[in-house]
Structures are given as C-alpha cells and as structure tokens.
N, C-alpha and C positions, 0 to 999 in steps of 0.2 A: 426424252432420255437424258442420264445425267450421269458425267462418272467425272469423278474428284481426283485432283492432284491430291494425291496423300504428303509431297514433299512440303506444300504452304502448313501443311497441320503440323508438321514436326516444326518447321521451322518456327510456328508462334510457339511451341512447347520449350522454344528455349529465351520464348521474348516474355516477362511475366506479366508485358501487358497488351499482349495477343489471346487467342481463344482461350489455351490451356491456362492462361491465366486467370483467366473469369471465375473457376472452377473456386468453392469455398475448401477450405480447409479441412473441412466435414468430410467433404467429398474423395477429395485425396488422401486423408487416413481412411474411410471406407473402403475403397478400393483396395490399399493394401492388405486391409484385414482380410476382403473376402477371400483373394489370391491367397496370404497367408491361413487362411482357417480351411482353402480346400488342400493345400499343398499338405499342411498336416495332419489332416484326415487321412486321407488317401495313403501319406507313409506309413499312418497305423494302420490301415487295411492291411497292406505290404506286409508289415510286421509282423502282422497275427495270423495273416492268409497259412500258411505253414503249418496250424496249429488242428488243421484241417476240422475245424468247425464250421467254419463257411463252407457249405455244401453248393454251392451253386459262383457259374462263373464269375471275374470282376476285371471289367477294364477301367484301366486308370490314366488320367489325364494328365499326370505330373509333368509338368513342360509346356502344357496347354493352356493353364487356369484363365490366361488373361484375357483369353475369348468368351469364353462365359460367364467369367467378373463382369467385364465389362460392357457385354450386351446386356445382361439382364440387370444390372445396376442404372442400366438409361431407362430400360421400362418400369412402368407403373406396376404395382400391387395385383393390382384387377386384370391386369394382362396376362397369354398365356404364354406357354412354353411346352414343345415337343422335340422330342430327341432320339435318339436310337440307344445304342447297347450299350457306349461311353457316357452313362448319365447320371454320376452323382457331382459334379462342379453344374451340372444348372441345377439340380434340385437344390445345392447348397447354396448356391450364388440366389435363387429365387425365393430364398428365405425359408426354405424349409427347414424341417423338425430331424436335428439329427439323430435323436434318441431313434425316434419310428426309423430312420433310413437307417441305423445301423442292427439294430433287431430285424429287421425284412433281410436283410443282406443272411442273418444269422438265422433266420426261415423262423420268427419267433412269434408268437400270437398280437403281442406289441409293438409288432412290424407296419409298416403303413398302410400294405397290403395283408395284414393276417400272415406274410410270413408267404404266401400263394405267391408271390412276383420274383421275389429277390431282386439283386443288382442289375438286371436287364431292362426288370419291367415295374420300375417305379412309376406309383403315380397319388398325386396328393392335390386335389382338385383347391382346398385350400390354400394352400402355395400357389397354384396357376400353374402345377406341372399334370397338362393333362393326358398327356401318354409318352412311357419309353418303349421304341420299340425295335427290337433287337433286330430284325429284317429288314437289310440295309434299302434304303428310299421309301420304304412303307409308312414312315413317317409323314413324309410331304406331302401324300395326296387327303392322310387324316386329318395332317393341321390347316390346308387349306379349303375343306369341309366345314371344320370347326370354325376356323376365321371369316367364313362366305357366312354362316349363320348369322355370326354379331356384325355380319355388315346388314345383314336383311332384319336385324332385332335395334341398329339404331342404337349399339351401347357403349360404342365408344372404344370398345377392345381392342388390341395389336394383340397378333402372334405371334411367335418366332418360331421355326423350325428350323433346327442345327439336325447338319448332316457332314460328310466326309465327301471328299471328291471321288469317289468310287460310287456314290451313290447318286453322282449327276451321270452316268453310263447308264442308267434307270432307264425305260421308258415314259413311266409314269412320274419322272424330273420334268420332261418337256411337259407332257400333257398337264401337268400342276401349272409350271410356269403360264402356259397361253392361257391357261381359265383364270389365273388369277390375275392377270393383264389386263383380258378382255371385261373381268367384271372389277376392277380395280377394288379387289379384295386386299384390305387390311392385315398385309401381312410379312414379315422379313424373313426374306430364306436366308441362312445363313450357315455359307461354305465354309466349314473348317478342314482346313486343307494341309495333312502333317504329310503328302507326299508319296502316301503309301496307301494300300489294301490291302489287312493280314503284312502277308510276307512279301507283296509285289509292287516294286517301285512304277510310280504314274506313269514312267516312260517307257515301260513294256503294257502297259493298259490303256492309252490313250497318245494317239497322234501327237507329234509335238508343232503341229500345226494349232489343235485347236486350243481356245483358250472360254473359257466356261463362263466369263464375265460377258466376251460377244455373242454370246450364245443365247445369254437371259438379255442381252438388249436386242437381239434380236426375235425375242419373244412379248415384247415391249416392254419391259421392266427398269427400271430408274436403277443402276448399279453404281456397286463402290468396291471399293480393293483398297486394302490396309495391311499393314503388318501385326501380326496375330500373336507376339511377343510383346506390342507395346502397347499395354491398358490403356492408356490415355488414348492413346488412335480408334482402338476400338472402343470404347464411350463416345468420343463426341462423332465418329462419325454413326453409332447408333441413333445419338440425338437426332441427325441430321434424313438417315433412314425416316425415324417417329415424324418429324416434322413435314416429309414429304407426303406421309399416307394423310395427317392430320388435313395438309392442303389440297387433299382430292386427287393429287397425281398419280395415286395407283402404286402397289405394293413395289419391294426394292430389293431386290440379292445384292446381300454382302460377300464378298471372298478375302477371307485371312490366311497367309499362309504361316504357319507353325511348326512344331515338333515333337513328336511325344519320346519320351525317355525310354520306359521301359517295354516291355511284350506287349504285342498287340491283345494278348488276353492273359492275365495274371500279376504277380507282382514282380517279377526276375526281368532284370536285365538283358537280354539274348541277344546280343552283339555276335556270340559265338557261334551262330546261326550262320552269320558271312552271308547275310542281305543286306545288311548297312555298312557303311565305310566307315571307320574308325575315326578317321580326320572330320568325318561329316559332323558324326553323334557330336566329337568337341565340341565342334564350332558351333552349335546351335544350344551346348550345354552352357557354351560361354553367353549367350544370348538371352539366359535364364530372362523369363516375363518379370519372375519374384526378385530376384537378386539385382538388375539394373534398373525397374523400378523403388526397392527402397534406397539406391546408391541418388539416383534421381532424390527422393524425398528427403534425402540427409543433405546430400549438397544445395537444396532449396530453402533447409533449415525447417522444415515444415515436421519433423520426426528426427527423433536423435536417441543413442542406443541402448538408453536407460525403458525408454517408452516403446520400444519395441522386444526389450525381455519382457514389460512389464505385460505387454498384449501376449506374448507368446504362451507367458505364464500363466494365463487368462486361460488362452484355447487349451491349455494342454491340461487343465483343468475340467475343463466343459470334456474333453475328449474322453478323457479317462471316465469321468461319470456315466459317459452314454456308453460305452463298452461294458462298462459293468453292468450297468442297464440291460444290454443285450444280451450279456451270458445270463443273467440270473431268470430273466424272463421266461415263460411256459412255451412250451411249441404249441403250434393250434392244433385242434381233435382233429382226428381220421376224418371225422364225419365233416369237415370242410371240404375238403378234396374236390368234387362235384356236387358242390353249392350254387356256384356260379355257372357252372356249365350246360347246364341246360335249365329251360324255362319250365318254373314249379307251376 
C-alpha cells in the first residue's frame, strides 16, 4: 500500500529544481491550453444551452477541469478512459474531436454517436473514450472489465475511470475495487470529489467517520489524495499512479477534492437553491484551477499575456467553427432509432 504526502509535491512546485520542475515547457503550456480550451467550451455550451437546441441534458465541469486535464494529459494515447454523465473535459482533455462532441450534444448525424448518445453518453473508441455513463457507479465495474481484458491481452493499456464521491456509496465500488486488487488489474479509479450528490451535501450522505481513500487500501489498492484545483498535483501524482501499475504493484485510486460552479445539471448557477453557502462557492471560486494556475505560469515567466490572447484567440476560433458545424449539420433518419437496439 502506498499513500503520498501531497505537501513534498507542492513544495518542489515552488523549488524549479524539484519534481515540478523537471516538467518541459511544452508540457506546462499544454496543460493550460487543455484547462483553458474545456473552460471555454463548456461557457459556450452555457451560452447557447438557452437557445433550446440542445435537446438533451448537459453537465458541466467549470471549476473542475484540472482533474481531467491533468489525468489524462499523464496517460498515453492507447490508454482508456470511462466516465459517467459530467463527460466532455475527459473526452476533450483525451484528445477528442470537438466538431463530433458538439453535433452529438445537438443530436446531429455528425455527432460521434449519430447524434443517438448526446452529452451523457459520449463515446469515441478513437480517442480512448470508451464509455459515458450516466448511471452513477456503472461506470467502474465496465472499466474494470475492460482494463482486466488488456491485462489478459498483454497490451500494455491503463484505464481510468472518473467517478464522484456519491458513487463510492455503490456496491459495486467495493466489489470493482477487490477484483481489481486481487487481479492487479491495470487501472486508476479516479475520485472526483466536488462534495456533493445532485443537491445533497457528503455530510448528510456519508459518515463523517469514513474516509474512501481507507477504504480502497483496505481493499488492497496503492492510494493517493491531491488537491483537485491544482493541475500540476494531479499530473505528476497520475505519473506516479501509471508508474505503479507499470511495476506490477496493482491498480491505484486517486481522490481530488474540487468544486463545480454551476448546477449539478445545466448551465445556471443555482446558489438560489440555499444548498450551498454563499461564503463556500467564494472561496473555492477564488481557488479557480484555471486562474491560479496561469498566475503560477506568468509569475514563473513561462507564458505572458500577449500569448495567452493569442491561444484564447485560437480556441475561440476552433469553437465558433465547431458550433457552426453543429447547427448546420443534418439530424440522423428515423430509421436509426433501433438500429443498435437489437441484434439484426
């Protein structure tokens, strides 16, 4: 079993010739990009959600990105990724095709899925994203299914499966976790943990006794815990995950805790709701993933604010073309409907 002081990893993040330091330049502009290219995706979802063309639900991450920046920026290509209902920051962070993810969200034949999934149920086997699925913990028993495969095929793959802390209340959390111990299955669960379920704070759902990191080491699993706000924490302690499965010691749950902005389903704000504390939202708005990571990359001189319009101007580019994309694009035939649904 293994669980990491997260305070030596900040602290070399401010020595530039400790871990965070190692890191090339490449890598630390990419990182930004991907946080800034989901952050402004997502706001134009927001934007347009209103316009009531998107027929089908959308949860958005805005506050989150730096968990799924930064896990899937440590994995390889070839590797997979599964997720539940909050799923376009990994489909984008894992290098998917925004054109197709924003025509599926808009139910469009040039959608990834035909336009038959939407925003729940992305899935782009090219990318590595090979299932979202909106039924919370259903995810985890499929990815490591899928992950137990390419350890019996010899190919080298890691998994990720990103889930909420509402969906370790699962039963089928545990029973994931011991099989994937007991066959040191190739794979990182990965808790992201904004606090909540829907409208219900963790501390009317769960013990404030238990704690879900002892939980997966007591299922035998190699665990880690990071701040889920700061990219660089979760990158290299992903590295450190990959490295562990690489060395035969058996698959690793991560837990990040974070925060998401807006509604647990849509693009508005619901503060007004009087489930969250006004002082809370602040303080964790102040804690922006995006905003004190580029304050970080300006004060290390590594990006300065000419080259960050000049990237904004980039994505807001690319966005606007894949929006257009999506509304002009055809819906699929009738006649797709039950194509898939049963065996021809």
């Amino acid at each position: 079993l293994l669980m990491i002081d997260t305070s030596t990893l900040k602290q070399c993040k401010k020595d530039k010739h400790g871990v965070m330091g190692m890191l090339s330049k490449d890598i630390y502009l990419e990182l930004f990009n991907q946080m800034l290219r989901i952050r402004n995706i997502e706001l134009k979802i927001a934007e347009l959600y209103s316009e009531w063309e998107m027929r089908c639900p959308v949860h958005l991450s805005i506050g989150q990105e730096a968990v799924a920046s930064g896990v899937c920026s440590a994995l390889e290509s070839k590797d997979n990724v599964f997720c539940g209902h909050r799923s376009h920051a990994y489909y984008l962070a894992k290098g998917g095709d925004l054109k197709g993810m924003l025509a599926e969200i808009y139910g469009k034949a040039t959608g990834i899925v035909e336009g038959m999934g939407g925003s729940q149920h992305l899935i782009d086997l090219d990318a590595g994203l090979i299932a979202a699925v909106p039924i919370v913990g259903s995810t985890i028993p499929i990815a490591v299914g899928s992950a137990w495969g390419d350890l019996m095929q010899n190919n080298g793959v890691i998994s990720a499966a990103f889930f909420g802390e509402g969906a370790t209340e699962a039963g089928v959390f545990h029973e994931s976790l011991n099989f994937a111990a007991l066959h040191k299955v190739p794979i990182i669960f990965v808790c992201e943990n904004n606090g909540f379920s829907v409208y219900s704070n963790l501390e009317v759902r769960q013990s404030s006794k238990r704690n879900n990191v002892t939980i997966a080491e007591g299922h035998g699993l190699n665990t880690l815990k990071g701040d889920g706000n700061d990219i660089l924490e979760v990158y290299d302690l992903t590295k450190k995950a990959i490295e562990l499965i690489k060395q035969g010691k058996g698959p690793v749950y991560m837990e990040f805790d974070t925060y998401r902005w807006l509604e647990h389903c849509g693009p508005d704000d619901d503060d007004y709701l009087g489930y969250r504390d006004e002082k809370e939202v602040k303080e964790w708005k102040e804690r922006c993933p995006l905003k004190n990571y580029q304050d970080f990359l300006i004060d290390e001189k590594l990006i300065n604010q000419d080259e960050i319009q000049d990237m904004t101007s980039k994505l807001d580019k690319e966005i606007e073309e894949a929006v257009q994309f999506a509304k002009s694009s055809p819906f699929s035939k009738k006649e797709l409907l039950f194509s898939t649904v049963y065996s021809n």
